[in-house]
N, C-alpha and C positions, 0 to 999 in steps of 0.2 A: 266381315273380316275382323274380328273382334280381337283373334290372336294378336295379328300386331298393331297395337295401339301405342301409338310414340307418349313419352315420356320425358321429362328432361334429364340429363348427365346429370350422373350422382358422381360432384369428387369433394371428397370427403378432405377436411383440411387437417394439416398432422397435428398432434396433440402439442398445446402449447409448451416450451420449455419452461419449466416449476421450479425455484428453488427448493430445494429440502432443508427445513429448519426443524427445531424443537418445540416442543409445548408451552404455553406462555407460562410464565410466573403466574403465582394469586392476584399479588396487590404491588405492581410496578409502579416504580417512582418515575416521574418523568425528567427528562435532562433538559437542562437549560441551555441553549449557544449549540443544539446540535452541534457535536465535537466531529469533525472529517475524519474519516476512516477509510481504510483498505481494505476489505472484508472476502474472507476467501469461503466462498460457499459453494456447492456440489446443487447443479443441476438436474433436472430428470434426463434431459435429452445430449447436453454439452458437456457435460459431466463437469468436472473438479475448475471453477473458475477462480479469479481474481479479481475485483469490480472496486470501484470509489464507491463511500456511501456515506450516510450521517445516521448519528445514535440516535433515537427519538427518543427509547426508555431504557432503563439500567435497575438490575434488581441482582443483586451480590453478583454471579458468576455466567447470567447471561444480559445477553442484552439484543434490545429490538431495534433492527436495520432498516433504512431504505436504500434500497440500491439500483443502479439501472443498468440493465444487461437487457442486449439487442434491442433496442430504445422500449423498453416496457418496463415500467415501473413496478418494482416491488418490495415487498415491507416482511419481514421474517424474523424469527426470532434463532439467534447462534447461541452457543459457549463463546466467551468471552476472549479465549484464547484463540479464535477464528476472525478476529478483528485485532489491525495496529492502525495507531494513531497516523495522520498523516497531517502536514501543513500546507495549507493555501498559500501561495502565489500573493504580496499584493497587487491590484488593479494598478495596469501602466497607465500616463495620459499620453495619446497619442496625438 
């Protein structure tokens, strides 16, 4: 019976959703105080989001993000005009 020879279930997992960023700069400057941002970046899979994030580097008209959408960490580079400033809350004492 060679024909049917069990095998295990193949389910294939759906392709992760990817930011789409731009190409780095040469030689980026790094930011000091990561500045909090709103950063609106387009996914593969969610398409056109909105997310919290902080600047790591800045090089004239783009800049490099981390940002966290559906708890997965990721780090991309935008146009500059794709990120506004936002302000933190300070810590209550409870």
């Amino acid at each position: 019976m060679p024909e049917h020879r069990w095998a295990p279930p193949s389910h294939p997992d759906p392709p992760e959703d990817q930011p789409l960023g731009i190409d780095a700069p040469p030689a980026p400057d790094r930011v000091s105080g990561y500045p909090a941002v709103w950063v609106r970046v387009e996914f593969t899979r969610s398409g056109p989001q909105t997310c919290p994030g902080f600047v790591e580097q800045a090089d004239g008209d783009v800049v490099y993000v981390q940002l966290v959408h559906m708890r997965f960490e990721h780090h991309v580079w935008l146009p500059m005009d794709r990120v506004t400033r936002r302000s933190l809350r300070p810590q209550s004492r409870r």
